[in-house]
N, C-alpha and C positions, 0 to 999 in steps of 0.2 A: 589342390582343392580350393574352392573359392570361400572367401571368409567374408559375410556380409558388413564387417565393419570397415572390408578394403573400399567395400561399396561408397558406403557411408564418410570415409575421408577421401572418396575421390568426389564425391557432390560439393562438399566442402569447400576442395581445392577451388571447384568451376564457381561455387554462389561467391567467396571471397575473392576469386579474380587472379589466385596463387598458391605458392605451397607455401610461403614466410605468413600470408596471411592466416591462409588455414591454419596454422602451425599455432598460430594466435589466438584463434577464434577459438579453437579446439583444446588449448592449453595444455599443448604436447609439444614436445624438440620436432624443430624443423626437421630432424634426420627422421622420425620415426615416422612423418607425413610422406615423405619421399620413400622408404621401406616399407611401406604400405602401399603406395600407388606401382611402385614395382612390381610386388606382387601380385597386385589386380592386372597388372601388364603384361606380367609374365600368363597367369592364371589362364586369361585370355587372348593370346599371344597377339595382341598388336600394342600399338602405342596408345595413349591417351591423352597424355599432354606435351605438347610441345616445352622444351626446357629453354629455355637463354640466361646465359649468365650474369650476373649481375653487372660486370663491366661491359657487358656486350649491349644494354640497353639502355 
């Protein structure tokens, strides 16, 4: 079932440029930004952000 507040923290991720940002902007745990675009991922089955890790950039 789609939950319009996955919406809403996946605009987030895009207008702050990440999910540590979002995480910030939104003044929620980085994990709960990420379990939220999940399930908008899952919701909708594809991807929506590309991830890299922080040592990989």
């Amino acid at each position: 079932m789609l939950d319009l507040n996955d919406f809403r923290y996946f605009v987030r991720i895009v207008e702050c440029g990440g999910l540590t940002a979002a995480s910030r902007n939104l003044n929620v745990p980085k994990s709960t930004v990420s379990h939220r675009l999940q399930q908008l991922e899952t919701a909708l089955g594809v991807r929506l952000v590309n991830r890299l890790h922080a040592d990989s950039a």
